[in-house]
KEKE-3310 file (N, C-alpha, C; in steps of 0.2 Angstrom, whole numbers, plus 5000, padded with zeros to 4 digits):
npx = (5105:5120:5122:5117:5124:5137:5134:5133:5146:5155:5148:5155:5166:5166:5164:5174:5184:5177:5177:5189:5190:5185:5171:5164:5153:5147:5158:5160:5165:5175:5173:5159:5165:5171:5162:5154:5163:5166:5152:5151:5160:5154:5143:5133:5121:5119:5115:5128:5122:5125:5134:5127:5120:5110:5102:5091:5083:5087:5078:5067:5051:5040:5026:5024:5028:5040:5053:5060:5078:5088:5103:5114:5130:5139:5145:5147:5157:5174:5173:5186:5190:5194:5200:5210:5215:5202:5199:5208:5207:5209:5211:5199:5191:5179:5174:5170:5178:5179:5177:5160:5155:5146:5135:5130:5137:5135:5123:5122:5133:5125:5112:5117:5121:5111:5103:5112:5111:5096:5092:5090:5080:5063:5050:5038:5039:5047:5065:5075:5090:5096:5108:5113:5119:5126:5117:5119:5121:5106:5108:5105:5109:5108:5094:5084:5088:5088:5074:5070:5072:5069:5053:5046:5044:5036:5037:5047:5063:5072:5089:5098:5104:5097:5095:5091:5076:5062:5057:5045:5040:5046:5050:5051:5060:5063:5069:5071:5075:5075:5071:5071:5068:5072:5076:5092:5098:5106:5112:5111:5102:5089:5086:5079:5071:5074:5076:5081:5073:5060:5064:5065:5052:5045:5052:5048:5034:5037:5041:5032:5021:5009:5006:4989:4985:4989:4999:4997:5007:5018:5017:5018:5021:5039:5047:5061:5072:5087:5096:5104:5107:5114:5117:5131:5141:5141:5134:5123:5110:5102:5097:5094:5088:5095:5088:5087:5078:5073:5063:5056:5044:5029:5018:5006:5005:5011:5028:5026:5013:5017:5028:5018:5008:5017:5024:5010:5010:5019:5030:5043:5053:5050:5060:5061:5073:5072:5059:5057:5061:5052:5039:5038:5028:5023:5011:4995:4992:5002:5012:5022:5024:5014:5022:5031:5023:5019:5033:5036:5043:5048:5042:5042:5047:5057:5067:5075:5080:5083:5084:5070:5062:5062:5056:5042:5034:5027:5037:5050:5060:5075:5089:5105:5116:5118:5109:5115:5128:5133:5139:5150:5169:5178:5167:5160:5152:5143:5153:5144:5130:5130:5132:5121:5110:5111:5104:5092:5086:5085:5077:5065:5063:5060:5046:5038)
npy = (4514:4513:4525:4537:4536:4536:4551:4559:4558:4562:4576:4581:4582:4591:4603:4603:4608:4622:4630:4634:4642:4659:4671:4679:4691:4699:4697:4685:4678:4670:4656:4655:4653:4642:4631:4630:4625:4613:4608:4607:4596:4586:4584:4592:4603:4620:4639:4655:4669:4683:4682:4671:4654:4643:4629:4616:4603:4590:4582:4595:4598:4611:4609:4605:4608:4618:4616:4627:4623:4629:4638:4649:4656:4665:4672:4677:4692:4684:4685:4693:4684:4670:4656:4649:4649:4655:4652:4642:4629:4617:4602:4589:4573:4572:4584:4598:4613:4629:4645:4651:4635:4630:4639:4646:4631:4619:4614:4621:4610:4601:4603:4603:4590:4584:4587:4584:4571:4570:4573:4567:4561:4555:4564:4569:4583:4597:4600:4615:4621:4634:4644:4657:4673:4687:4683:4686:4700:4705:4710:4716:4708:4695:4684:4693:4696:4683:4679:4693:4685:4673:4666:4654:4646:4635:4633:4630:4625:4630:4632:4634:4631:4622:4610:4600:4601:4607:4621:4632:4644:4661:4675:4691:4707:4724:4737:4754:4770:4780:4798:4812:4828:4845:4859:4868:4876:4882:4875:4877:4891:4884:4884:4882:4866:4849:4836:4824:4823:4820:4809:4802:4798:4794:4780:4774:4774:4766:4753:4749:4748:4738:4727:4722:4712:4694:4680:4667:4655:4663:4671:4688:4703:4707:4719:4732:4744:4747:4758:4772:4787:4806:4824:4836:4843:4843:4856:4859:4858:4845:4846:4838:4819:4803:4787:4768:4755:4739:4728:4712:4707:4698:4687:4694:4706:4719:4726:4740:4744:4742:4750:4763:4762:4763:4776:4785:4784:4791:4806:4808:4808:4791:4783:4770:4758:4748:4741:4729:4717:4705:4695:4677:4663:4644:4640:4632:4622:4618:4607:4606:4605:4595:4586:4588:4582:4568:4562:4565:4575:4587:4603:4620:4637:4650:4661:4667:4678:4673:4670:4668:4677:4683:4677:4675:4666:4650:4641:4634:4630:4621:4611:4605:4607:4619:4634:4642:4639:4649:4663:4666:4664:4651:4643:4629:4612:4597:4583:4571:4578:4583:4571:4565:4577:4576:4563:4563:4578:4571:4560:4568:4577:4565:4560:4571)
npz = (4575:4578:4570:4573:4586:4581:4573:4587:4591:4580:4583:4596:4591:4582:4588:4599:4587:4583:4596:4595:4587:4586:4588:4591:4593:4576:4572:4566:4554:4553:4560:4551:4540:4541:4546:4535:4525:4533:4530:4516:4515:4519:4509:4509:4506:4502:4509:4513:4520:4525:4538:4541:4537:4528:4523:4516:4519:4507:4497:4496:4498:4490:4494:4508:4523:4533:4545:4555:4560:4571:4578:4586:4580:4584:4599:4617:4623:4631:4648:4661:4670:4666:4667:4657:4641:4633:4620:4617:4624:4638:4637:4638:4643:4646:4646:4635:4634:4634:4626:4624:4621:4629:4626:4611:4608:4612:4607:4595:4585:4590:4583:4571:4566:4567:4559:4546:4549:4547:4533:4521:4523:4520:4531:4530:4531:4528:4531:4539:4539:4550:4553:4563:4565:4578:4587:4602:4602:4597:4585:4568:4556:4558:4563:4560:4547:4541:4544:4536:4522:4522:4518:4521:4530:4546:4557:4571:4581:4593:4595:4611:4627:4638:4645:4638:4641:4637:4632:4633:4634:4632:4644:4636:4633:4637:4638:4648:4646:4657:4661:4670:4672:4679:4688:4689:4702:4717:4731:4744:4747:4742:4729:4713:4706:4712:4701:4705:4714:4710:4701:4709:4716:4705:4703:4712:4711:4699:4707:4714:4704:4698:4683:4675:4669:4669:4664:4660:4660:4663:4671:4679:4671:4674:4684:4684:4692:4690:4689:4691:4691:4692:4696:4698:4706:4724:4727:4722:4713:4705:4688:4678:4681:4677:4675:4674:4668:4669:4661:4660:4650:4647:4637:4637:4634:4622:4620:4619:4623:4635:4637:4635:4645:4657:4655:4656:4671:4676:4679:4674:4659:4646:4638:4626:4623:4615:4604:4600:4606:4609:4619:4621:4616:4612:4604:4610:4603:4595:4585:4590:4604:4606:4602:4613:4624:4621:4619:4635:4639:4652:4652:4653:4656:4650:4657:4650:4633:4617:4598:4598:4599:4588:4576:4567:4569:4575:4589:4598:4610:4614:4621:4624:4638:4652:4657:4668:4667:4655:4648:4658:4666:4661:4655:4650:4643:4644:4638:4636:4637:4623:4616:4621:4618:4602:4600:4606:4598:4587:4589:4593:4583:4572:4579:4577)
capx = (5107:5127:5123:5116:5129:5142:5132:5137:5154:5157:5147:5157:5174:5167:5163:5181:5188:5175:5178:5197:5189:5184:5165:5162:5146:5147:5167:5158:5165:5180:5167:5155:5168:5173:5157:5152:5166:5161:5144:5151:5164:5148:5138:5127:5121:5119:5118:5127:5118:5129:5138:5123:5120:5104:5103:5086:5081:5089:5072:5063:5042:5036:5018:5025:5027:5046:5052:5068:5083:5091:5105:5118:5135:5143:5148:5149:5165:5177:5177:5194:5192:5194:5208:5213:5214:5196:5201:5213:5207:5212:5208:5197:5187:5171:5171:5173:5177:5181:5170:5153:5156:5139:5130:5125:5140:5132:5115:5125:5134:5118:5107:5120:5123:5104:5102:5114:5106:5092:5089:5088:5075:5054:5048:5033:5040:5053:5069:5079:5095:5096:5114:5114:5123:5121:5111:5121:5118:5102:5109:5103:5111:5106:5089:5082:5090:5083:5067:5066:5074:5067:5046:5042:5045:5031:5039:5055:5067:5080:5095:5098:5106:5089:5095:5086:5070:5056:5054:5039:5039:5050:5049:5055:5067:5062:5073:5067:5078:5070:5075:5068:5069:5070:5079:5097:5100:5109:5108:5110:5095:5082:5083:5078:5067:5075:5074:5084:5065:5057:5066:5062:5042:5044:5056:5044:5028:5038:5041:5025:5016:5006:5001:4982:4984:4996:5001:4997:5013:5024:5016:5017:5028:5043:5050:5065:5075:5092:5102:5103:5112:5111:5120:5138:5143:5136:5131:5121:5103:5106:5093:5093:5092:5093:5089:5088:5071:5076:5057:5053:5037:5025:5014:5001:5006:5018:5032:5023:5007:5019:5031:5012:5006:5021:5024:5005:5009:5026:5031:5050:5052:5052:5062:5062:5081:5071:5053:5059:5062:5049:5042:5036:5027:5024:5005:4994:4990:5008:5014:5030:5020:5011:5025:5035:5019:5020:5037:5036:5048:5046:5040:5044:5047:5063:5067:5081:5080:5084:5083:5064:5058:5064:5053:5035:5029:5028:5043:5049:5066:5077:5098:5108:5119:5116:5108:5115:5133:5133:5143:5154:5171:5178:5164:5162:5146:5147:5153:5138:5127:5130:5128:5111:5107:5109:5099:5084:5082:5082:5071:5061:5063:5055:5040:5032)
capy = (4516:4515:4530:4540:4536:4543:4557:4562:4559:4569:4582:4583:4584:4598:4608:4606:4613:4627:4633:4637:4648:4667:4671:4686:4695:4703:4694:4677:4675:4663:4652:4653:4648:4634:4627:4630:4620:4607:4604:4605:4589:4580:4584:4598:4611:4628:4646:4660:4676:4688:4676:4667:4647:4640:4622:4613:4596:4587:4582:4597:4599:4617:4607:4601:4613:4619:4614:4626:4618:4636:4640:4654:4652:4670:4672:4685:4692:4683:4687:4694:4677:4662:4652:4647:4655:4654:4648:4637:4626:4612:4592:4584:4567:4570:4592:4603:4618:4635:4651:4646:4629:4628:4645:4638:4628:4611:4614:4621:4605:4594:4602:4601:4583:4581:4588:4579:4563:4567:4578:4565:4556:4559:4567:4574:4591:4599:4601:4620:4623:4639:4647:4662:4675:4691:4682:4688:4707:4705:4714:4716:4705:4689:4679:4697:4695:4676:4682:4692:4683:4666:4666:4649:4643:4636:4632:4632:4623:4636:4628:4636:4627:4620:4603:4596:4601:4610:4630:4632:4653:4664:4680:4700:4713:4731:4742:4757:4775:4786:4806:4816:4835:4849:4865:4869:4879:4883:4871:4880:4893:4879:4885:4875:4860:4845:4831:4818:4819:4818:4801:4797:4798:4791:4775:4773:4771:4759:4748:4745:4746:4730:4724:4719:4706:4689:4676:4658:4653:4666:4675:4695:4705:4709:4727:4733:4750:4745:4761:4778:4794:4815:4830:4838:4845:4844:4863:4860:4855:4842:4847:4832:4812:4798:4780:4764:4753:4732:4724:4706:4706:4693:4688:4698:4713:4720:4731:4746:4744:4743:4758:4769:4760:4767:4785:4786:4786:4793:4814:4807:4805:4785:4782:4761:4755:4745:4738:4724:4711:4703:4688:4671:4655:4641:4639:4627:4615:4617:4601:4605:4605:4591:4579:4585:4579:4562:4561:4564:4581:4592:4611:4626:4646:4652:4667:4670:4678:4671:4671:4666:4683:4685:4675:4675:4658:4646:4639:4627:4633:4616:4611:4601:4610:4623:4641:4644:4641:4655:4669:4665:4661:4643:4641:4621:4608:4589:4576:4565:4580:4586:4565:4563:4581:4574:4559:4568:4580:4566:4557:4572:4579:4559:4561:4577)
capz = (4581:4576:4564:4581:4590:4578:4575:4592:4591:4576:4584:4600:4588:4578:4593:4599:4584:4583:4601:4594:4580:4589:4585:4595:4588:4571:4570:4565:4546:4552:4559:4546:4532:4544:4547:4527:4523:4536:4528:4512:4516:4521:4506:4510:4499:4508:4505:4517:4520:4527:4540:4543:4535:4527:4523:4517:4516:4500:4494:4497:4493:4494:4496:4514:4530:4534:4552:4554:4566:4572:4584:4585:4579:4589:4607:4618:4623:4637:4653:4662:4676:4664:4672:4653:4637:4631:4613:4618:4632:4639:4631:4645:4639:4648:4646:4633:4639:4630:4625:4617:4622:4633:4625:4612:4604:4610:4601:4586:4584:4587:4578:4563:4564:4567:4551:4541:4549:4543:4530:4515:4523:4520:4534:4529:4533:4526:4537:4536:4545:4550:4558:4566:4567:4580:4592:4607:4603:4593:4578:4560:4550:4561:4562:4558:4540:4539:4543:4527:4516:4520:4522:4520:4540:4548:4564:4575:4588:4594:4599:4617:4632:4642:4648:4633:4643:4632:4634:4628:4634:4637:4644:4630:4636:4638:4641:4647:4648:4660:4662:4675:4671:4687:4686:4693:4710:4724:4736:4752:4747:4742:4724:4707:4706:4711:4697:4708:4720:4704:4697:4717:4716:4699:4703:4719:4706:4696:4710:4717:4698:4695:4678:4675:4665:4671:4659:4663:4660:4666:4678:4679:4671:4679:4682:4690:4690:4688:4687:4692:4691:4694:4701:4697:4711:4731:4731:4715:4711:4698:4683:4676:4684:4672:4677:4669:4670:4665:4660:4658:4647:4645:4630:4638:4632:4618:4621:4614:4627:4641:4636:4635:4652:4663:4655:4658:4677:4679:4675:4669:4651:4646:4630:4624:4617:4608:4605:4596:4609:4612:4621:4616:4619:4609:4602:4614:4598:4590:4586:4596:4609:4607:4602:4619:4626:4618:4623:4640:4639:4654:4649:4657:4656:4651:4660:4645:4628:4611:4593:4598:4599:4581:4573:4567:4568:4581:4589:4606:4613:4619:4618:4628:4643:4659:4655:4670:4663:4650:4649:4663:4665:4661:4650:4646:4641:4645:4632:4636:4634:4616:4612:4622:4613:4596:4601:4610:4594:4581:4592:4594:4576:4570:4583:4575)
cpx = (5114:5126:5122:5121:5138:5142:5134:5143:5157:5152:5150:5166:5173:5165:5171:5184:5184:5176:5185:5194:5185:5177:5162:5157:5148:5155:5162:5161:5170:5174:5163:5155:5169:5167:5153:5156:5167:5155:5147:5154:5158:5140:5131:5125:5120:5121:5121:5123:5120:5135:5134:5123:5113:5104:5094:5083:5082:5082:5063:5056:5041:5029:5018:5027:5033:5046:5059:5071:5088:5095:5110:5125:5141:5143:5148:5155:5169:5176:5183:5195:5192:5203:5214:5211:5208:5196:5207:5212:5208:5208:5205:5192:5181:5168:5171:5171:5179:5174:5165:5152:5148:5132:5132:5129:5138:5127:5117:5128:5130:5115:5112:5121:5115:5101:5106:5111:5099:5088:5089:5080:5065:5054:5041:5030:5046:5058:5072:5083:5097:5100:5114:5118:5121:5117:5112:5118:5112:5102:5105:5104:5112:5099:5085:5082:5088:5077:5064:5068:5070:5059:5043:5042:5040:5032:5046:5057:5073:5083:5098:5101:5100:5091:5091:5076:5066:5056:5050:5033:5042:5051:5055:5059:5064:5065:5071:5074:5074:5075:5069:5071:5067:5075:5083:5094:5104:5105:5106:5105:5091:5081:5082:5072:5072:5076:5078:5076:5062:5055:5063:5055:5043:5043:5048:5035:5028:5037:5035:5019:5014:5005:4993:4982:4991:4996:5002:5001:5017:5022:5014:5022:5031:5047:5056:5071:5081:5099:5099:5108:5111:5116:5128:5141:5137:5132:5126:5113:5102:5096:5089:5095:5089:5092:5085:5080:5071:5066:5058:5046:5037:5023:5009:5001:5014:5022:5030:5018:5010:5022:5025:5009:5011:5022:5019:5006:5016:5029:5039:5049:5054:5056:5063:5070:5079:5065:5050:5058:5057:5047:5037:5034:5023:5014:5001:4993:4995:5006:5019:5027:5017:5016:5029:5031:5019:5028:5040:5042:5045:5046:5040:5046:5053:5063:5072:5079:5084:5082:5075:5060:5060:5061:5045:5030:5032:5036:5044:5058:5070:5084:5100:5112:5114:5114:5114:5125:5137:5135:5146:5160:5174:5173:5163:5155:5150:5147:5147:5131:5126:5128:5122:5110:5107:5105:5092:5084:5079:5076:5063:5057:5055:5050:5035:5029)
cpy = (4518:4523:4536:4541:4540:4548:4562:4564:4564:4576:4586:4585:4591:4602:4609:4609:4620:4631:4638:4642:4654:4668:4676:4690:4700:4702:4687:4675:4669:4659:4651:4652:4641:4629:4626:4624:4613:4604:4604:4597:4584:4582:4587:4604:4615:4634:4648:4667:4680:4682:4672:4661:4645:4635:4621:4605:4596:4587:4588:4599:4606:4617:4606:4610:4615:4617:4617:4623:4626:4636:4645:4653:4660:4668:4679:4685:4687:4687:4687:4686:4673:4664:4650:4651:4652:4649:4643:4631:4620:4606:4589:4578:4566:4578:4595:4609:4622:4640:4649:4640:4627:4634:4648:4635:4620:4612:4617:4615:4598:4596:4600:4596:4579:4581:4584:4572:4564:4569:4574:4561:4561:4560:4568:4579:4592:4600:4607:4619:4629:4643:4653:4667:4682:4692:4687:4697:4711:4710:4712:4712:4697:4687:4687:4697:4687:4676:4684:4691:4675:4665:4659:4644:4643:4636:4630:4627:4626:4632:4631:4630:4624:4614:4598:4597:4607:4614:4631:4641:4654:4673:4687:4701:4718:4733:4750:4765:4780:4796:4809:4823:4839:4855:4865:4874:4879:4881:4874:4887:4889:4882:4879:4870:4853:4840:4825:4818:4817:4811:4797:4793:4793:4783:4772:4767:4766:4754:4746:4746:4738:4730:4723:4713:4701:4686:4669:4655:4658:4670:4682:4697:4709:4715:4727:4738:4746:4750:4768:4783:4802:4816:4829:4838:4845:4850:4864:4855:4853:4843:4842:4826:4807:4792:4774:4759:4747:4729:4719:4704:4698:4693:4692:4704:4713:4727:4739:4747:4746:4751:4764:4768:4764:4774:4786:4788:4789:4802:4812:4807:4798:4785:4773:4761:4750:4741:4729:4715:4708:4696:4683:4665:4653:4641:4632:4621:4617:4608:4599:4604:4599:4584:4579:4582:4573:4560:4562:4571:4585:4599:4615:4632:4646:4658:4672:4672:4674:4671:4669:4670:4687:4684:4675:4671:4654:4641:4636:4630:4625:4615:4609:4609:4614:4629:4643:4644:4646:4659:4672:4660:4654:4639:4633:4618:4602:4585:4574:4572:4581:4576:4563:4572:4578:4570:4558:4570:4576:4561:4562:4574:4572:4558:4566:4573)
cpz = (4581:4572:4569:4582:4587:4575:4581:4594:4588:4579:4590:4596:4587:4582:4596:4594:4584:4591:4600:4590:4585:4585:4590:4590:4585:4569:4569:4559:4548:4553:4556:4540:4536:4543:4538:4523:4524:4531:4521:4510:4519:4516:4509:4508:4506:4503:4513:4516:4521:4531:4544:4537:4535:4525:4522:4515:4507:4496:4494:4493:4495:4495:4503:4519:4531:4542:4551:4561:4566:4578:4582:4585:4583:4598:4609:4620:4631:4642:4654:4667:4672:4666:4663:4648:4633:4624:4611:4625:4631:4639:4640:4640:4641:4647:4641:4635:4633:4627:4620:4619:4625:4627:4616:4607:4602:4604:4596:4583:4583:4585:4570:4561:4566:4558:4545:4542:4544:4537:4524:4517:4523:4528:4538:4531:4530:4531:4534:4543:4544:4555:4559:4567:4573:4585:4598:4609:4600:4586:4571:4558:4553:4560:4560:4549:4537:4537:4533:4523:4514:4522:4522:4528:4542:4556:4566:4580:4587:4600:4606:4624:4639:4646:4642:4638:4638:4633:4629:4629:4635:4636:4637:4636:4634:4640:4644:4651:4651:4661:4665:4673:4677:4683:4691:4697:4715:4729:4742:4752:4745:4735:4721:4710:4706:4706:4699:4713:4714:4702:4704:4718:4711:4698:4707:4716:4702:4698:4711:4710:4698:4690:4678:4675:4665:4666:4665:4665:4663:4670:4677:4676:4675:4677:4687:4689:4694:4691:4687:4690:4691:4698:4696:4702:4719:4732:4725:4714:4706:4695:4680:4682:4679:4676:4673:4672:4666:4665:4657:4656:4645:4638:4631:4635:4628:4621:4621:4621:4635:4642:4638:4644:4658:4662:4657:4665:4682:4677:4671:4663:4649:4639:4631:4620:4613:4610:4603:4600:4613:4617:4616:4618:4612:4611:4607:4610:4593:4590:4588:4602:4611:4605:4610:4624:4628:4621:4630:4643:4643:4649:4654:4653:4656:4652:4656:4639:4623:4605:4593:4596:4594:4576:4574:4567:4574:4582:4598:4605:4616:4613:4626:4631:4647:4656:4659:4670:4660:4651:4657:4660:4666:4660:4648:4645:4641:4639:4630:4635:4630:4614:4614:4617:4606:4596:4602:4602:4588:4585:4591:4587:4573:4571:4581:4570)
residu = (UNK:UNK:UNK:UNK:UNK:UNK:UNK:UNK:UNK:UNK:UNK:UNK:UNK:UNK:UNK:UNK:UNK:UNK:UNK:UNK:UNK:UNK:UNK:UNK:UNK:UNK:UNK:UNK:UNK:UNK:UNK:UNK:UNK:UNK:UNK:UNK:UNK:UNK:UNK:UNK:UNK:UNK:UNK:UNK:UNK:UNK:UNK:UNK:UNK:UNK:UNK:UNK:UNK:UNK:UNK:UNK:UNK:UNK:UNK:UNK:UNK:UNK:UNK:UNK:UNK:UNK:UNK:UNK:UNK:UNK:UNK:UNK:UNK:UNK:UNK:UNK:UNK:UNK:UNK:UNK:UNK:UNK:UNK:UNK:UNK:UNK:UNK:UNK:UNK:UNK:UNK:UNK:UNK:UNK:UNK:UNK:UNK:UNK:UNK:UNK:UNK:UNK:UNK:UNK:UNK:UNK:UNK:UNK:UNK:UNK:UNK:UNK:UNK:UNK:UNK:UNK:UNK:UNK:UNK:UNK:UNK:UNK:UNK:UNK:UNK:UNK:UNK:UNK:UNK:UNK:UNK:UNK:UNK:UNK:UNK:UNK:UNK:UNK:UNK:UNK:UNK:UNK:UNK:UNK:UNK:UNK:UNK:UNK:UNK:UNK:UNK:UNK:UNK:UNK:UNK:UNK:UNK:UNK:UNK:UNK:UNK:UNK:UNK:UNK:UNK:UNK:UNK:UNK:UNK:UNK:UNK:UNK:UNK:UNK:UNK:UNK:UNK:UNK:UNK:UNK:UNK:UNK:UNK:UNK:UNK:UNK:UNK:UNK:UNK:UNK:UNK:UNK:UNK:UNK:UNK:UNK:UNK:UNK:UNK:UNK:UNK:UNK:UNK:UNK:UNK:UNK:UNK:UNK:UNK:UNK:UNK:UNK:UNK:UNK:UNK:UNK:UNK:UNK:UNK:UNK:UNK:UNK:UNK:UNK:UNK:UNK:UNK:UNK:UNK:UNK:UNK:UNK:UNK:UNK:UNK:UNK:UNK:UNK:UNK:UNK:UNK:UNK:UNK:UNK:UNK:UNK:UNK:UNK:UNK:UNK:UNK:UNK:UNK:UNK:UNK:UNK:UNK:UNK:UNK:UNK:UNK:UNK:UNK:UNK:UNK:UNK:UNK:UNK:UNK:UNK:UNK:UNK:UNK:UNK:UNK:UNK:UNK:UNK:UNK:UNK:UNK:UNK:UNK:UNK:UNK:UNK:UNK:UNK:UNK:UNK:UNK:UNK:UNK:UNK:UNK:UNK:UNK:UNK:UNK:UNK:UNK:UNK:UNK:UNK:UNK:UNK:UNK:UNK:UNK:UNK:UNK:UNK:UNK:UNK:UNK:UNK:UNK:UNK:UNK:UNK:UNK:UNK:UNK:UNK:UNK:UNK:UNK:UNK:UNK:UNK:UNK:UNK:UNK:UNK:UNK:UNK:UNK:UNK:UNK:UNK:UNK:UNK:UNK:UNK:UNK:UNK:UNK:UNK:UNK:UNK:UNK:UNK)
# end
């Protein structure tokens, strides 16, 4: 239990020193020599990958099943309202504060000291750790570049700020670029074709669309025009009107099915920013599932993305702090969270 217990400690130091180090997505290399050289001062082999970190159990079997421990070692950028300088914040004994700090610096520092607790011990699963870079603006050279480099992953716990409570789905991202096409005119003879009534009909369509098909777990998916725009001048019949269309997809359906689903019933043209994000829930006979079970870990629908909708095998989403924290300023996570987070996953980790 002492070994626990200083497990959290050193996990809350090395979060205040990493707060100081700048890890703005695709600027991650300071941090991912700091942390390199961390685990190597505690005896931990590793490769990096671009400025991502791999780590796998000391005694690995390639008979045994992998179980990786993932969380993301970038940030997004500061807000202009923090009261202090993000990378310099000020020493409290019950808070650490500073950028990243909550999203997800807790769950980066417990899983790392989860892992060094337990990575020499049998299991009877392999343990990988697996640091992320990227996650913020789902780039390339992040869990995308894990993916194909490392195929042996049977299952996942992505370090995310949950409360240590279990997300065992969580809604994609669809973006959806819409263009309505009309033809200029002069407005005071009633020339041209509109294309601002167009994106109107169009928007009107999106709103009141229903899906078919709900999800047990999350419900329906959610749509919602976001962003508009059209015309030069007042005396001018704008040709074009673009507007933007935010979708929270389910597992019901893939990115792909929805895209064909709405142009089907709209004349705009839909373009996807990207098909890639999708969503994710945890298999009903995982064994992450069935250990939060056994430990008595509420479950719930994360209405947030992460590195989850990157990977092809099953996986449970949970990390100490607030979601609702994140990417705000004066950024912090409690002391006492990051050491019951280290405690929970080893507990949990032991339980599969």
């Amino acid at each position: 239990m002492e070994a626990i217990v200083e497990a959290g400690r050193d996990a809350v130091n090395l979060l205040r020193e990493l707060v100081r180090i700048p890890s703005i997505s695709k600027e991650e290399a300071a941090r991912s020599e700091y942390i390199s050289a961390y685990l190597n001062s505690r005896g931990v082999a590793h490769k990096r990958l671009a400025n991502n970190i791999i780590a796998y159990s000391q005694n690995y079997n390639p008979e045994l099943p992998v179980l990786m421990l993932n969380s993301h070692i970038d940030t997004v950028k500061p807000v202009t309202s923090y009261t202090f300088n993000p990378f310099n914040p000020p020493h409290s004994d019950t808070h650490i504060y500073g950028l990243g700090s909550n999203d997800a610096g807790g769950s980066l520092v417990s899983l790392i000291h989860t892992f060094i607790h337990l990575h020499r011990r049998e299991l009877g699963f392999n343990l990988m750790l697996a640091l992320s870079c990227e996650e913020e603006i789902s780039g390339p050279n992040g869990m995308d570049l894990i993916v194909a480099n490392y195929k042996d992953v049977d299952m996942a716990i992505i370090g995310e700020p949950t409360g240590m409570r279990a997300a065992i789905a969580e809604r994609g991202l669809l973006v959806l670029d819409g263009t309505a096409h009309g033809k200029s005119g002069h407005a005071a003879r009633n020339e041209g074709i509109n294309s601002l009534y167009i994106a109107i009909d169009d928007i009107n369509i999106l709103r009141n669309y229903r899906f078919g098909k709900i999800s047990p777990r999350m419900g329906e998916v959610k749509l919602t025009v976001t962003q508009i725009e059209a015309g030069s001048q007042h005396n001018v019949i704008p040709e074009t009107c673009r507007f933007v269309v935010d979708i929270r997809p389910t597992e019901q359906y893939t990115n792909s099915e929805i895209l064909d689903l709405l142009q089907s019933e709209v004349k705009s043209e839909l373009k996807a920013r990207s098909l890639t994000n999708k969503s994710s829930a945890t298999p009903l006979d995982s064994p992450l599932i069935r250990c939060a079970e056994r430990l008595g870990i509420e479950q719930y629908t994360s209405p947030t993305t992460s590195d989850w909708m990157r990977i092809p095998f099953a996986g449970l989403k949970m990390g100490p702090g607030d979601s609702s924290r994140s990417h705000r300023a004066d950024e912090y996570i409690l002391v006492e969270e990051v050491t019951e987070g280290v405690k929970k996953y080893i507990e949990f980790i032991e339980n599969i």
